[in-house]
N, C-alpha and C positions, 0 to 999 in steps of 0.2 A: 136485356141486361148484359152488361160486359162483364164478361167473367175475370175472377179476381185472378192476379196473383201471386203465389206461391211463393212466400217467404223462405229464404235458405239463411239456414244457423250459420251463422260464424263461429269459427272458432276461438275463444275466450284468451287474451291473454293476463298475463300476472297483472294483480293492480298495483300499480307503483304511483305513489304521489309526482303531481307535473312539478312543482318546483323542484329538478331534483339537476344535480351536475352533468354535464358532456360524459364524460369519463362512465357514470352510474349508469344514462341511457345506453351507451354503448351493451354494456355486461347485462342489463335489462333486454334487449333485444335478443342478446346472446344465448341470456336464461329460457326467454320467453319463447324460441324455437323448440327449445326442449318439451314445450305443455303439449306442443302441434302434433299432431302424429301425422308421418307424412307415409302415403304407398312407396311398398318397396318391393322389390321382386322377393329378394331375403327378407323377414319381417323377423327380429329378434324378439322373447320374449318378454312380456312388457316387464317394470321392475318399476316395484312404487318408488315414488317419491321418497319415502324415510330411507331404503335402501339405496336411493343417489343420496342422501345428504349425509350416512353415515362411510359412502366409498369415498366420497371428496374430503370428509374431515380426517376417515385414516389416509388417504393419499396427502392430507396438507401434512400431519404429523410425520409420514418419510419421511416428505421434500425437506421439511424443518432440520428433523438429524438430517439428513445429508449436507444441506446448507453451513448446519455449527460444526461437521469434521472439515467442511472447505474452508470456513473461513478459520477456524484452529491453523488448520496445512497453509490457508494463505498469508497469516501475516507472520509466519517463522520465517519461511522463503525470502519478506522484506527486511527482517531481520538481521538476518544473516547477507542480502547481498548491502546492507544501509554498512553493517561493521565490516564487508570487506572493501567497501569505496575509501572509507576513512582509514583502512591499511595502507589502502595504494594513495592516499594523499599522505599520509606517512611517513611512506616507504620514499615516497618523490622528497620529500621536505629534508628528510634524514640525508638522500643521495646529495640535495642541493648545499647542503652544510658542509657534508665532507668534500663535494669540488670547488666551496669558498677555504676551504682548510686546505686543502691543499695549496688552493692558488696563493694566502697568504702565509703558509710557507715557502712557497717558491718565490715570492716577495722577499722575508726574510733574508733568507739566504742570498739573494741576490745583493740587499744593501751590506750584508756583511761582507759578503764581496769588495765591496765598495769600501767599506771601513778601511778592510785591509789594504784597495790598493791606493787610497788616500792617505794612510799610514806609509805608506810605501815609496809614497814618491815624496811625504816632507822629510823623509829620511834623509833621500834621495838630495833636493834640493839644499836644503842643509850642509851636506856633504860637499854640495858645488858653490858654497857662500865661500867656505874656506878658500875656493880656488882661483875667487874671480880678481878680473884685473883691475874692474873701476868700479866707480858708487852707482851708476847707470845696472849693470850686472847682478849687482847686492842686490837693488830694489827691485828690480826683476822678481827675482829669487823670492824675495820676502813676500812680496805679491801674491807668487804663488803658493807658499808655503800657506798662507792667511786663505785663499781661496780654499786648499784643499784642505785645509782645518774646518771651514765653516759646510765644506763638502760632509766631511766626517760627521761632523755634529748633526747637520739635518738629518744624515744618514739613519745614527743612533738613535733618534728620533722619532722616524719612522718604523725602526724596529720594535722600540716600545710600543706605540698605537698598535702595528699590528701582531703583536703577543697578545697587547689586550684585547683587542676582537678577537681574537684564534682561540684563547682562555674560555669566551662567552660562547662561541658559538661551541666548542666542544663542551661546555655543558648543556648549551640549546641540545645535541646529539645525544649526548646520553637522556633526557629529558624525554626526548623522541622519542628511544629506543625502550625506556622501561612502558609509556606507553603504548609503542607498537607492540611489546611483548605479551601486553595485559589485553590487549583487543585480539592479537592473534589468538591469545587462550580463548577470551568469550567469543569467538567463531569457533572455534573448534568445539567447545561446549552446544551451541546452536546447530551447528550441523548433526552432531551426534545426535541431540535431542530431535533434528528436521527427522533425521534417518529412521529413529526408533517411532516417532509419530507415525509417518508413513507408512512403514513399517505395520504399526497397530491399525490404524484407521483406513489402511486400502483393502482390507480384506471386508472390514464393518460396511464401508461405501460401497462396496461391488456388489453386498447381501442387501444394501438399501435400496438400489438404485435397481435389483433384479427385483425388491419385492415392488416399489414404483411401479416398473415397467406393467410387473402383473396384472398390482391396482387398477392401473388403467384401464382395463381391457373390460371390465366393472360398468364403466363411464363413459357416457357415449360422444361424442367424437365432436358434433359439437360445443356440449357444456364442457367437454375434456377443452378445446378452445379456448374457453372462457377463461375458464379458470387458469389457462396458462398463459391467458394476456392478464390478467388482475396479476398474478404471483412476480411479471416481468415488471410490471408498472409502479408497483407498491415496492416502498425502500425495504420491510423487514420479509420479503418474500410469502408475505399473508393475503391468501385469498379465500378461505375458509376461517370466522373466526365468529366465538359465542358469544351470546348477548351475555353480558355483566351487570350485573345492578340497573339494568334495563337500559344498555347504550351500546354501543358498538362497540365489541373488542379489537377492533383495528384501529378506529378514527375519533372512539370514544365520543361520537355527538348520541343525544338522545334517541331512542326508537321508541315511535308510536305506542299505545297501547295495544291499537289494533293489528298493527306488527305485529307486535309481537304475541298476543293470542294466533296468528296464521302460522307463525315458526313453529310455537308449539305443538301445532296441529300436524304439522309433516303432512300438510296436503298440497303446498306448491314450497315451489325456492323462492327466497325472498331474498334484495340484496338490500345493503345500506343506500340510503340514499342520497349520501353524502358523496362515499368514498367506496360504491361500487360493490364492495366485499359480499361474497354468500355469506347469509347469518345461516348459525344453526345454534339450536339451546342446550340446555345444559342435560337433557335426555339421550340426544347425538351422541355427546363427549361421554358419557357414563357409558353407553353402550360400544363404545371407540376402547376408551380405558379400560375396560372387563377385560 
């Protein structure tokens, strides 16, 4: 007879349904290193399963407050640089008014110029009607006098046009300026407010992120992994989240019933099978919340 043999156990991992997403198998393989116990020269002492699932749910609850002081601190910052872009478009548009203001003053002034020395010279020509010798002379004269009258008049003309733009655009300026004044206030308000946030919330962050760091050290190194590829991946920073009304507190699709009798049980990690996430129930968070 040929002797039989000898079957070797494998080691069991988590049951996860096969239809399940890329993304889920991924955090399932992740999980499922966690069941294996591997030799090590250091061997830490074991720690059930319920006490990994209630380090990861206080560790999801930091990262959470930390994430709502960052994003509080982060969208004052855009705030405040969104109302000083619109200062300095402003403050450009204000500059560009007052060098057309000038320029159509310097217009102005110039055709008045003009007024006067076309006043100037029918004076002038006038005065030389009286002197001339023949009708060739006069008509000369008259000529000119007719040219520099019609000189005058465009002149005047142009003067009024540009009063009447120089009128508009100094109120375009003042227009600008009440509301550059009114934006320069609400930046000044927002900075004050960025200042005094920070101010409050870097002290709160620096006590969250040391109590994190602690948490960690709870979790072991690969599901610590896991878990901070799920938290990168997912938009509200959830990778720990309780089953509700018997579905996924992340992704909201249905969990099994027999899911979720295993959650309860705090005898493996279970994750969604959708959308990756470690469940845990409503036993975890009661004893999280104490």
């Amino acid at each position: 007879m040929t002797p039989s043999k000898s079957k070797t156990k494998e080691p069991q991992p988590i049951e996860i349904p096969q239809d399940q997403t890329a993304s889920a198998e991924e955090n399932n393989q992740a999980v499922e290193s966690n069941q294996v116990k591997e030799p090590s020269t250091e061997e830490k002492p074991e720690i059930s399963i319920e006490k990994k699932l209630i380090a990861l749910y206080q560790l999801q609850q930091i990262d959470t407050q930390i994430d709502k002081i960052r994003i509080i601190r982060g969208e004052l910052p855009l705030e405040v640089q969104d109302l000083e872009d619109e200062i300095i478009g402003l403050t450009h548009r204000v500059e560009n008014f007052q060098e057309e203001v000038a320029l159509q003053e310097k217009q102005i002034r110039e055709k008045e110029i003009q007024v006067k020395e076309s006043e100037s010279l029918i004076s002038k020509y006038k005065e030389q009607q009286n002197n001339v010798r023949n009708n060739r002379e006069y008509d000369y004269l008259s000529k000119e006098i007719e040219f520099q009258d019609l000189e005058k008049q465009l002149a005047e003309k142009r003067i009024k046009e540009f009063k009447s733009t120089l009128d508009s655009k100094k109120d375009a300026i003042t227009a600008a300026q009440e509301v550059l004044a009114e934006k320069q206030a609400d930046v000044d308000v927002k900075k004050a407010e960025l200042k005094d946030i920070v101010e409050e919330t870097e002290k709160e962050e620096q006590s969250l992120v040391r109590k994190s760091d602690d948490n960690q050290r709870f979790i072991e190194d690969r599901l610590l992994t896991a878990y901070k590829r799920i938290r990168k991946n997912a938009r509200n920073g959830l990778a720990v989240v309780m089953v509700e009304r018997g579905a996924c507190g992340g992704c909201f699709n249905k969990i099994p019933p027999q899911h979720q009798l295993e959650i309860s049980m705090h005898k493996k990690i279970i994750v969604c099978e959708y959308c990756g996430r470690i469940l845990v129930d409503e036993g975890i968070v009661k004893v999280v919340n104490a």
